[in-house]
Structure formats: structure tokens, C-alpha cells
C-alpha positions as CSV (number, residue, x, y, z in Angstrom):
1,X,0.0,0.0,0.0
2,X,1.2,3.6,-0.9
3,X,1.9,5.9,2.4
4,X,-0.6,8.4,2.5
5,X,0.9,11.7,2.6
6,X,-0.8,15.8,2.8
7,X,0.5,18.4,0.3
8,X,2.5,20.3,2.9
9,X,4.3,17.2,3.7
10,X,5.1,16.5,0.3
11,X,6.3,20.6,0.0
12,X,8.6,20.3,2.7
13,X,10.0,16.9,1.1
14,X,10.5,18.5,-2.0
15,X,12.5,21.6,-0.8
16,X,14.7,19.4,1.4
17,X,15.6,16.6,-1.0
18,X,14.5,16.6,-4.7
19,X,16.4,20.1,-6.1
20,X,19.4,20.2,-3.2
21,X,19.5,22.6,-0.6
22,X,19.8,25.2,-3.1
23,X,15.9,25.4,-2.4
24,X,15.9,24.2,0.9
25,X,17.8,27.5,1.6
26,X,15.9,29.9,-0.4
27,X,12.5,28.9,1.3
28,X,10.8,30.5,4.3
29,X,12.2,29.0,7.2
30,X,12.6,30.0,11.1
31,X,15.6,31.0,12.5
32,X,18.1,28.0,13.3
33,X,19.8,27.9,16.7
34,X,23.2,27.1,15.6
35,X,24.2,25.5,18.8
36,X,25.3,22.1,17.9
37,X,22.0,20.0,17.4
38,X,23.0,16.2,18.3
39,X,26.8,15.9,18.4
40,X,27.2,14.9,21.7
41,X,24.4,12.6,21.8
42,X,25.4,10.6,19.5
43,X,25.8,6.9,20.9
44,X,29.3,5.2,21.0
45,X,28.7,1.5,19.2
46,X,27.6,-1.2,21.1
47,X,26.7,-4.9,20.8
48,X,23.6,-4.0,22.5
49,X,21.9,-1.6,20.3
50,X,19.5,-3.8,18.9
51,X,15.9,-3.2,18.5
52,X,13.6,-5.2,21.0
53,X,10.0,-6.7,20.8
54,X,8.3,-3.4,21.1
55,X,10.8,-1.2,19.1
56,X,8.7,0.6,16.3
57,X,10.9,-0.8,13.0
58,X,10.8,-0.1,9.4
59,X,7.6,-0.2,7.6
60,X,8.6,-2.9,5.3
61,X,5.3,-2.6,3.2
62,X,5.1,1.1,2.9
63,X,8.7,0.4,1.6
64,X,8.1,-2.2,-0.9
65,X,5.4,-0.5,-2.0
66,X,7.6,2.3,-2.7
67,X,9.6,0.8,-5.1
68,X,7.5,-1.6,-6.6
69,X,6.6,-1.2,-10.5
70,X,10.0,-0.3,-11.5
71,X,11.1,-0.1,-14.0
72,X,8.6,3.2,-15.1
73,X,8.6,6.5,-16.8
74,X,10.3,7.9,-13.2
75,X,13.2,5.5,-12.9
76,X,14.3,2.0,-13.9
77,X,16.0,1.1,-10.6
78,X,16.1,1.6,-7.1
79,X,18.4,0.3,-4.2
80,X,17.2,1.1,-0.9
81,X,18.5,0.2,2.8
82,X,16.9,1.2,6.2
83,X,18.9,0.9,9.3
84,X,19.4,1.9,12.8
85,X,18.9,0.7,16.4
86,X,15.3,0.3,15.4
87,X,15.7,-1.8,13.1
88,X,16.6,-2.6,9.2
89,X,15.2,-3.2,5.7
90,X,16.6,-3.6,2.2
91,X,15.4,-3.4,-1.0
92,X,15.7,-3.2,-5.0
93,X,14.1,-3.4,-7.5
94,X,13.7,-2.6,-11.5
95,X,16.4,-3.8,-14.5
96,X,19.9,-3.2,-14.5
97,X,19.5,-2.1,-18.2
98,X,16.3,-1.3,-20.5
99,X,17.6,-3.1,-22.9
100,X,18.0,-6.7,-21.5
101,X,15.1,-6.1,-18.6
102,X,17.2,-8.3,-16.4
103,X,17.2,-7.8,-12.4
104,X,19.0,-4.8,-11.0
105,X,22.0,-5.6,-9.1
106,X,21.0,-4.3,-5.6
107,X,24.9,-4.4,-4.9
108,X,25.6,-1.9,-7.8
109,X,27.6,0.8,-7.6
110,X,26.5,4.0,-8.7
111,X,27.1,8.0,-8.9
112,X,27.0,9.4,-5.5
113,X,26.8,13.1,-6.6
114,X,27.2,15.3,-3.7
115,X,27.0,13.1,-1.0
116,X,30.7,13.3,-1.8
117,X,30.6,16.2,0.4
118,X,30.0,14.8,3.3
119,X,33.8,13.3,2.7
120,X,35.0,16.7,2.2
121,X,34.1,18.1,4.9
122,X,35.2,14.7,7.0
123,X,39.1,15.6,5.3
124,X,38.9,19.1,6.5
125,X,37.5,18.9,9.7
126,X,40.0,16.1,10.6
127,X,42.6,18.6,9.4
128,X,41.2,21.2,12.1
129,X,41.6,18.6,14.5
130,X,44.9,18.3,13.5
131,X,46.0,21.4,13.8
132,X,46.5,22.3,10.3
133,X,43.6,24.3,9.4
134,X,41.5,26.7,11.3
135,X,38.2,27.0,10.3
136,X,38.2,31.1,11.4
137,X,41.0,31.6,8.8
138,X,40.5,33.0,5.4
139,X,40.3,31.0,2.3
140,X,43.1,33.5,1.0
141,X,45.5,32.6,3.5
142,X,45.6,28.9,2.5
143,X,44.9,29.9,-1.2
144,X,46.9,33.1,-1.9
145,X,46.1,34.7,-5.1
146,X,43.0,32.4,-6.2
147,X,40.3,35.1,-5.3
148,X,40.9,38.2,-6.3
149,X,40.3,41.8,-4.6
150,X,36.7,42.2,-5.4
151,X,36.3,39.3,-2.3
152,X,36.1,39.8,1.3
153,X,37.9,37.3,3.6
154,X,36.2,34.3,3.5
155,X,36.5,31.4,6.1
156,X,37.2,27.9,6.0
157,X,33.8,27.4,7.9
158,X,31.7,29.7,5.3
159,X,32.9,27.2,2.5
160,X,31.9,24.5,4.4
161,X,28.8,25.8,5.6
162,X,27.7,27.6,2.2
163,X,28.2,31.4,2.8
164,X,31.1,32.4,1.3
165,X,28.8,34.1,-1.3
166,X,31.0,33.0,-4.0
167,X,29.3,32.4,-7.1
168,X,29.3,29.0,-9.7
169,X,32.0,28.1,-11.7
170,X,30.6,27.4,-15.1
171,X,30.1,24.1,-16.7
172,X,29.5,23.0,-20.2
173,X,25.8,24.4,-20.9
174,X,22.8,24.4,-18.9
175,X,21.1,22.4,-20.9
176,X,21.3,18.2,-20.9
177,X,21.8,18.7,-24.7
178,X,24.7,21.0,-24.1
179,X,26.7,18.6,-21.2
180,X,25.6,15.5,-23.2
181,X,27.5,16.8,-26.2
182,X,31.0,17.1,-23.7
183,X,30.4,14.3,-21.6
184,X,33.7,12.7,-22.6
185,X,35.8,16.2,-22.0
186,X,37.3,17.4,-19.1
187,X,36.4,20.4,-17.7
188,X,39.0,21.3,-14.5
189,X,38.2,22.1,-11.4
190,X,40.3,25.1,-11.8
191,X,38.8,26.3,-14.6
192,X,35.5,26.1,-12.9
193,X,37.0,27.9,-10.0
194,X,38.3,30.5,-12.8
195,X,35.2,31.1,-14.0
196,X,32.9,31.5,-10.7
197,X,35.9,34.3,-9.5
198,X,35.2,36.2,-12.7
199,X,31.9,36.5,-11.8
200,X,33.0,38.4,-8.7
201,X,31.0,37.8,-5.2
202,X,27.1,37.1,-4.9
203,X,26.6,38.8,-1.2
204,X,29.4,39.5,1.4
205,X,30.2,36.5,3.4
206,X,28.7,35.0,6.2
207,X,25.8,37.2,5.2
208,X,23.5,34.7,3.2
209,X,23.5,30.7,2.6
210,X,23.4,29.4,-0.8
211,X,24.1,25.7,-1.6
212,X,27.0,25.4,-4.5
213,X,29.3,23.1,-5.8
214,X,31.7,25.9,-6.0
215,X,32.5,25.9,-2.0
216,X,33.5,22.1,-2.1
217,X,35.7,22.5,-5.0
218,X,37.7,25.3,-3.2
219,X,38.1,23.2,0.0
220,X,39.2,20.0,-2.3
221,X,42.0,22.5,-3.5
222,X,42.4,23.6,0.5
223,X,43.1,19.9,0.8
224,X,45.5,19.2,-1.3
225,X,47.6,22.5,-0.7
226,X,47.7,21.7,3.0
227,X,48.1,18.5,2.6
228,X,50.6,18.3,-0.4
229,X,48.4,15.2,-1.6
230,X,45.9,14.4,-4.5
231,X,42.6,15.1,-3.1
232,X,41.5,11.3,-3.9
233,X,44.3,10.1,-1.8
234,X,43.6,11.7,1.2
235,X,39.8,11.5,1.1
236,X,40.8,7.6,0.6
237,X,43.1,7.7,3.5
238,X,41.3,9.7,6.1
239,X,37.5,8.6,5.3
240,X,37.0,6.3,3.1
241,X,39.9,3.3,4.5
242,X,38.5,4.0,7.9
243,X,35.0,3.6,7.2
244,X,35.0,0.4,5.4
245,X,34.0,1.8,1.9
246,X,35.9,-0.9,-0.2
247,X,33.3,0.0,-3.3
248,X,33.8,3.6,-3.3
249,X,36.5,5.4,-5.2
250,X,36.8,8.8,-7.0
251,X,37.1,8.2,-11.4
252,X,38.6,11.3,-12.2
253,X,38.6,11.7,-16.0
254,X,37.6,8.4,-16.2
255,X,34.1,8.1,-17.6
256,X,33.3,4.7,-16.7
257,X,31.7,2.8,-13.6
258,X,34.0,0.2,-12.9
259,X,32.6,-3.3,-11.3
260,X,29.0,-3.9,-10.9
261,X,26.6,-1.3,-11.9
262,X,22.9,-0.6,-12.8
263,X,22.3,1.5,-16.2
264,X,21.5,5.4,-16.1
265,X,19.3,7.0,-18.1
266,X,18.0,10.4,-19.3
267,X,14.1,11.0,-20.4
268,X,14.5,13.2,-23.5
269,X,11.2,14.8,-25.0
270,X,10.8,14.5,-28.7
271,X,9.6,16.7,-31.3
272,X,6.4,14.6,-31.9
273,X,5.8,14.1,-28.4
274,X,7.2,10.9,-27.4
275,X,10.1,10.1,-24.6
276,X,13.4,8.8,-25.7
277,X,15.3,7.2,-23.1
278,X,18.9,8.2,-23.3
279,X,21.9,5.9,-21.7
280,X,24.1,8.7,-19.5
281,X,26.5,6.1,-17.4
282,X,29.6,7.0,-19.2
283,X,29.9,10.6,-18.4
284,X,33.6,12.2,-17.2
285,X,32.4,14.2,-14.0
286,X,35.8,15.4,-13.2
287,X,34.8,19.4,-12.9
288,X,32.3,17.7,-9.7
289,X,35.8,16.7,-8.1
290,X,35.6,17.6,-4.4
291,X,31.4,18.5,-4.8
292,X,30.3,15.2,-6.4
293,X,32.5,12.6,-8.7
294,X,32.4,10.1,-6.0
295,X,31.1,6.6,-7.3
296,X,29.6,4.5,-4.1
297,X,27.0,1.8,-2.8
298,X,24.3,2.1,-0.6
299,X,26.3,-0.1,1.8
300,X,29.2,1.8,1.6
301,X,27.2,5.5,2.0
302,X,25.9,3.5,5.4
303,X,29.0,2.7,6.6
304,X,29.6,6.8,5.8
305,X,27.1,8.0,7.7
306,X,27.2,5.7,11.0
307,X,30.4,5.8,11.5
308,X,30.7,9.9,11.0
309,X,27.8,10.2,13.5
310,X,29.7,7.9,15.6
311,X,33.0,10.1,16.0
312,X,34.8,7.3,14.4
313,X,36.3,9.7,11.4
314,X,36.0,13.2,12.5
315,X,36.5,13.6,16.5
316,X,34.9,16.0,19.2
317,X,35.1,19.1,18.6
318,X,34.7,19.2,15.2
319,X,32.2,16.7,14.7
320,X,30.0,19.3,16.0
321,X,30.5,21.4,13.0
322,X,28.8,18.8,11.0
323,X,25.4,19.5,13.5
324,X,25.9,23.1,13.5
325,X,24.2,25.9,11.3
326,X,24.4,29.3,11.3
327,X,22.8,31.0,14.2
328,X,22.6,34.5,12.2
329,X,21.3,33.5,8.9
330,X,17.5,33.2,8.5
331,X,16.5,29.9,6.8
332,X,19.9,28.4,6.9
333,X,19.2,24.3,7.2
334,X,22.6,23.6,6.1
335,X,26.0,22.4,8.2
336,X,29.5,21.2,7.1
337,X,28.7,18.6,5.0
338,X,24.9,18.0,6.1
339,X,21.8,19.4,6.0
340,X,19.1,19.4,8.8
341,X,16.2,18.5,7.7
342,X,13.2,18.3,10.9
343,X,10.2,15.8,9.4
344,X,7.2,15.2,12.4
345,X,9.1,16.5,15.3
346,X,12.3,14.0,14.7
347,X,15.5,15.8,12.9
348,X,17.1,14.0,10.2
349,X,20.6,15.1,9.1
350,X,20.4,14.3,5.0
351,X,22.7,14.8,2.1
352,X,21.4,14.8,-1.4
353,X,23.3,14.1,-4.6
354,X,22.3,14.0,-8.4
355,X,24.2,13.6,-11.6
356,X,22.6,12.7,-14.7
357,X,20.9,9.0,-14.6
358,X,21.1,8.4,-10.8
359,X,19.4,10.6,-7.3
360,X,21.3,9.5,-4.0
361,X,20.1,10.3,-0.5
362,X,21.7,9.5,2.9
363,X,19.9,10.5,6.2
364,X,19.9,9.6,9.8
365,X,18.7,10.7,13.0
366,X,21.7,11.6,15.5
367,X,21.1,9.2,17.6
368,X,21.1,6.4,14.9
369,X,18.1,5.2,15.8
370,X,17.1,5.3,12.0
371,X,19.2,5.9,9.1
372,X,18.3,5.6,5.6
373,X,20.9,5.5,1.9
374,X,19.0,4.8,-1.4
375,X,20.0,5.3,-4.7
376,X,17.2,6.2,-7.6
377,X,17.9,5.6,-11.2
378,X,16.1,8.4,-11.8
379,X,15.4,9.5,-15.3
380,X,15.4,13.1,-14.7
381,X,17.8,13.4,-12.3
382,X,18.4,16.9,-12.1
383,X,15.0,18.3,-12.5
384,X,13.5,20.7,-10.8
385,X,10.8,18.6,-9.3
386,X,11.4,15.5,-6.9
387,X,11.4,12.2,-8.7
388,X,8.3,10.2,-7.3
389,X,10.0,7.0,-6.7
390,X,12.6,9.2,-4.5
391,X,10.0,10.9,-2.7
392,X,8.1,7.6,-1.9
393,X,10.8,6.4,-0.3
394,X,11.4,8.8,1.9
395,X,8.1,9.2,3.2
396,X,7.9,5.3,4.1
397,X,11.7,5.4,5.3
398,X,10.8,8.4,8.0
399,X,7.3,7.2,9.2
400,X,7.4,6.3,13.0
């Protein structure tokens, strides 16, 4: 049976998850407290943490009734797990290609977009922790001479947190037609940084919150200039090693998915009316970089998330960073590397990524009492409106 759900539910749904947080952050909002929101009560694993008799669980119907159909004119696959202390469920279902209509791997991996950001801001924060960078200090100081004099200072913290009021870098068209035409060519990250520091500054920082790909990208470059290391290699070494994500890697140029993998596809209106179904897995995403190149599973994006929440990667204080958003900006939902996202009086902490042919989600309450990772083979990934199959889910996945 399909969970019922009220227009205002599916609104706030919507803002949080199907565009990014670039909407989530325009819309109407109160006032967030930035005091760290669960940091410290996040539980330290135990054996014991295991739901009991009367532990509410999963709704495993509402779920497979969530994905059930697939494929459809919304997406030809879905891979889905629900965990937590209350309990778990996994799912999948649709092809792993249009062509043969054979089962979709549930294992596959796919295009995590920006969930890669949640790694990110894992590196830099353990940096801080380090010693080697201090969130108060300006971006120019670690990155002399990359933004010119038209910017104000801007902090560490305002990339990570989205108000650094730099603008996007540009890419290659705004239109599918456009990018599908260069999908094999490399656009650099410092060519899109060179393009978005043309534009000159969007507001003065710390003044305003706008999600962009733009902020990541800088701190991927913070990383490696601290660091002296290739991005991938330390967001390997500090995050990925550590958490157990043996499925995950960064492609760079490369356009392919390598090992097991579910087809992507694009919906493409034609001239007389009709959809044409357009294969987008091969696509070079290297200008995502630091913002979203990352190819993952749903069990590895788990393992992400719990062991983050758990203090595991990034320690006390600076996990709290990752809970925290800012007190002075009105409507600000979004953290280092997270967004917070309140649904029925329980607070989520949720990162969203989209490239073409796939729509990935990871959430979880602070606590860890329920998480949730899917991954959508959404054929219109980065449309404006959330992709039903996506939106399902997450309305079964958070109901109590």
C-alpha cells in the first residue's frame, strides 16, 4: 500500500531533497539555533543496540510498496536500505538495463553526486583537528592569489557551511543537450574555480547561505595544498579506509563505472511528443571533483554516515561542526557537509546528490536510531521537481 501523505508534507519533502539545498535554503524558514543540534548525543557503538519486541521498525510494506513497479517512466531502478537501532530493511528493484530487462543488481555501484561532500568536509574537519587548518582563517590565506580583490575574507567554515557568497563556476551548458554533447571532455576544477571568481561575489560573506558546488571545489584545493596530496588520496586515506568503503573510489577523467553497476538514463522529450530514453553512465564528471565525482554503494554511504555520526572519522570538537548551522542567517538548514532537515518532530541530518541518470540520499537521526541511503535511477535526475520513486521512499523510510 502507498503511504498516504498531505500536500504540505510533500512541499517540505521537495524543498529538502529533490532540487538540493539550493531550495531548501531559499524557502521561508525559522531561525536555526546554531548550537550544535546532536553531536554529543550521538551513541558510541555497542553490541547491545539492537531493537527489542516493542521497538517501532521499518515499515517494510510502505517500503516495498515504494519501489515496486520499476522499471517506469520515473526510474528504472532503485536500491534502498533502512537501518538503525530500530531496526533494518533492504530493498531493489527494477532492470539493471532497458535493454535486457534483467534484475537490478542491488549491490551496484552508482554515482553518488554530492554526497561526496559529506567526505570533504570529513578531510577538512580532521585537518582542524589536526592542527593544520583553522576554520576562522580565510580561504586567501591557504589559497593566496586564487580570489581576487573584489572578495572579502572568507573562512574555511563559510565554504563548508555555504556562505562564502561566492558564485558557480561554469560548466558546459545548462542544458542536458549541451553537457551530453562534452560528456567525454574534461572540464577542470580550476577552470571552474576560474570562472565563478570572474563572476565576482554574490553577497558578502557569512551574510546569506546558498548551496553550490563551488564551495566544495575550493576546499578539495584547500586539501590538497595543505596537505601536499591528490585530493582522492587523502579523502581515501582519512575517510573512506577507515569507514570500510571498499566499493567507493573517485574516477577522475575516467568516464566509466567500474565493477558492478545498474544503467542510467535520461528522459528526453521529442519533437512529436514521445520520450526517448537516453543511456548517460559514461559521463567524465571530473569538474564535480571535491562536490560530487564520488562513485559509491548504498552499503558503503551506510557505513559513511554511521560511522561519521559515531565520532569514528571526525572527533569531538569538530564533529560538532557537521550539526551546527548558522545561528545568524535566517533559513539556513545547512551544516559542514549536512543538511538538517526536521520531518514530524524527529530531525534528520540528510545529504542529497544527483548527476545525470542516478538521485542518491543518505539520512539519519543523531542518535542512529534510524538511518536511511538509497540510490534512484532516476530519469530526470536533475529536474526541478522531486522524482516520485525518490519521494516515496522517503516518506515510508521516515514514518514512526
Amino acid at each position: 500500500m502507498r503511504t498516504p501523505h498531505t500536500p504540505v508534507l510533500t512541499s517540505a519533502v521537495v524543498l529538502a531533497l529533490a532540487i538540493g539545498p539550493l531550495a531548501a535554503a531559499s524557502a521561508s524558514a525559522s531561525p536555526a539555533s546554531g548550537l550544535p543540534a546532536c553531536a554529543s548525543s550521538v551513541p558510541a557503538p555497542s553490541a547491545s543496540a539492537v531493537p527489542s519486541d516493542t521497538t517501532p521498525g521499518p515499515n517494510a510494506q510502505a517500503l516495498a510498496a515504494a519501489i515496486a513497479g520499476l522499471p517506469d517512466a520515473d526510474a528504472t531502478a532503485a536500491l534502498v536500505r533502512v537501518g538503525g537501532t530500530e531496526g533494518r530493511w533492504r530493498g531493489s528493484a527494477g532492470v539493471h538495463d532497458l535493454e535486457s530487462g534483467r534484475d537490478a543488481d542491488a549491490h551496484a555501484r552508482f554515482r553518488a553526486g554530492s554526497t561526496t561532500k559529506v567526505v570533504t568536509a570529513a578531510v577538512v574537519l580532521q585537518l582542524a583537528a589536526e592542527g593544520r587548518v583553522d576554520l576562522g582563517e580565510s580561504v586567501q590565506h591557504y589559497l593566496p592569489g586564487l580570489l581576487d580583490r573584489s572578495f572579502k575574507p572568507v573562512t574555511v567554515r563559510q565554504l563548508l557551511n555555504h556562505t562564502s557568497g561566492i558564485q558557480a563556476g561554469d560548466g558546459f551548458g545548462d542544458s542536458f543537450e549541451e553537457a551530453y554533447a562534452h560528456r567525454f571532455d574534461t572540464l577542470t576544477p580550476q577552470a571552474v574555480v576560474a570562472s565563478a571568481v570572474a563572476k565576482g561575489p554574490e553577497f558578502d560573506p557569512g551574510t546569506r547561505q546558498n548551496y553550490l558546488n563551488i564551495n566544495y571545489t575550493l576546499l578539495g584545493m584547500l586539501i590538497e595544498r595543505v596537505t601536499g596530496h591528490p585530493y582522492a588520496r587523502e579523502a581515501t586515506r582519512r575517510v573512506l579506509r577507515p569507514a570500510g568503503m571498499r566499493d567507493t573510489y573517485f574516477p577522475g577523467t575516467d568516464p566509466r563505472i567500474h565493477g558492478p553497476h545498474n544503467r542510467g538514463y535520461q528522459a528526453v522529450r521529442e519533437a512529436d511528443g514521445t520520450t526517448r530514453f537516453v543511456d548517460v553512465t559514461d559521463w567524465n564528471q571530473a569538474d564535480r571533483w571535491a562536490a560530487g565525482d564520488m562513485i559509491s554503494t548504498t552499503a558503503d554511504l551506510e557505513r559513511l554516515i554511521t560511522t561519521v555520526f559515531r565520532g569514528r572519522i571526525v572527533p569531538r570538537p569538530q564533529l560538532d561542526e557537521m550539526f551546527t548551522v548558522p545561528a545568524n542567517i535566517d533559513g539556513a538548514k545547512m551544516s559542514a557537509g549536512l543538511e538538517r532537515f526536521p520531518y514530524k518532530g524527529v530531525v534528520y541530518w540528510i545529504k542529497s546528490g544527483a548527476r545525470y541518470g542516478y538521485s542518491t540520499v543518505i539520512a539519519a537521526t543523531c542518535d542512529l536510531s534510524r538511518t536511511l541511503v538509497f540510490s534512484v535511477d532516476s530519469t530526470d535526475a536533475k529536474g526541478e521537481s522531486m522524482n516520485p520513486v525518490a519521494e516515496r521512499i522517503v516518506l515510508a523510510a521516515m514514518e514512526r
